[in-house]
C-alpha positions as CSV (number, residue, x, y, z in Angstrom):
1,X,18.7,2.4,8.5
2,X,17.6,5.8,8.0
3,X,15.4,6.9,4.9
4,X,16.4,9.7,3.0
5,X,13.5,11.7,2.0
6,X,13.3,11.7,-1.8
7,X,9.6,12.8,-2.8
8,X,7.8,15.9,-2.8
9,X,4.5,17.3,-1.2
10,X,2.5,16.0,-4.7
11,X,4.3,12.4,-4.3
12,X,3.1,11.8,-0.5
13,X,-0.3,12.7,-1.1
14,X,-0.4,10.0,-4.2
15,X,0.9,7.5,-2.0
16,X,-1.0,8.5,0.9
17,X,-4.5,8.4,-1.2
18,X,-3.0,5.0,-3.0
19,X,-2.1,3.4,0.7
20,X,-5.6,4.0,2.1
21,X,-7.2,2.9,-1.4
22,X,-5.5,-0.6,-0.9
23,X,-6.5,-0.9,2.8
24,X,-9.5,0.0,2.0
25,X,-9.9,-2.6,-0.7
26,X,-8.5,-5.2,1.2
27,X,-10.5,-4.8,4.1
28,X,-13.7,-4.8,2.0
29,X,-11.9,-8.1,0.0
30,X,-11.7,-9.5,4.0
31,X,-15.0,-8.9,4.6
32,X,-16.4,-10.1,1.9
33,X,-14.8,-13.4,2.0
34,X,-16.0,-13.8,5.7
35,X,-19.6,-13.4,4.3
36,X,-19.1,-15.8,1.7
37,X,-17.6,-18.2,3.8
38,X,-14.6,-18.6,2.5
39,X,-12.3,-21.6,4.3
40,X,-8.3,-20.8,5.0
41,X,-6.9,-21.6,1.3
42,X,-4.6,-18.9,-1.1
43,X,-7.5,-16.8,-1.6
44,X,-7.2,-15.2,1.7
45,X,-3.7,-13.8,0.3
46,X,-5.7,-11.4,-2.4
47,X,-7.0,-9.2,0.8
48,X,-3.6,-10.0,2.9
49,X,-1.6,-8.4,-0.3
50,X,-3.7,-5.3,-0.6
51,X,-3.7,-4.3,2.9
52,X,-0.1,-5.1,3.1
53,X,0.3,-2.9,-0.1
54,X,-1.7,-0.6,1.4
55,X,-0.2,0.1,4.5
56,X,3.6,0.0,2.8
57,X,2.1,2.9,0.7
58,X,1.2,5.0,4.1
59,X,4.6,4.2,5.3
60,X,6.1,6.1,2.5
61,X,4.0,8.8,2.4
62,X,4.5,9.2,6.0
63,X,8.5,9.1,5.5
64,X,8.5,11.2,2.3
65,X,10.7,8.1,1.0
66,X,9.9,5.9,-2.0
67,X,11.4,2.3,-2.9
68,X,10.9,2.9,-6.6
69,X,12.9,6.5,-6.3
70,X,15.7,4.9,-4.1
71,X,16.5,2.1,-6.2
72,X,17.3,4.6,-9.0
73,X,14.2,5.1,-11.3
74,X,12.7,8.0,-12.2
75,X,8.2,8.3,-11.2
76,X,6.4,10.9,-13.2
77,X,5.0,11.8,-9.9
């Protein structure tokens, strides 16, 4: 599958700053439910989604290609 690029210069750097906000977050959510001591339960999936998030937002600024864009709506971005 190839991705057609369909964002500018502005919209990669959104995403880009975005992606490492949610890996960021998530790590820090990881971290902090280590420390606390948190057992396996559906808690852990808070952190799991934000670094997932996260790193789907790098993967579209790195391509230049956005989901939201290629399913037909319009960003402001």
């Amino acid at each position: 599958m190839v991705f057609e690029c369909n964002i500018d210069a502005r919209g990669k750097a959104v995403r880009f700053k975005l992606g490492m906000l949610g890996v960021v977050t998530g790590v820090f959510l990881a971290i902090s439910l280590l420390l606390v001591g948190a057992g396996l339960n559906a808690l852990w999936l808070l952190p799991l989604g934000a670094i997932v998030g996260g790193a789907f937002a790098l993967f579209e600024a790195r391509t230049g290609w956005c989901v939201v864009r290629a399913m037909g709506f319009r960003t402001p971005i």
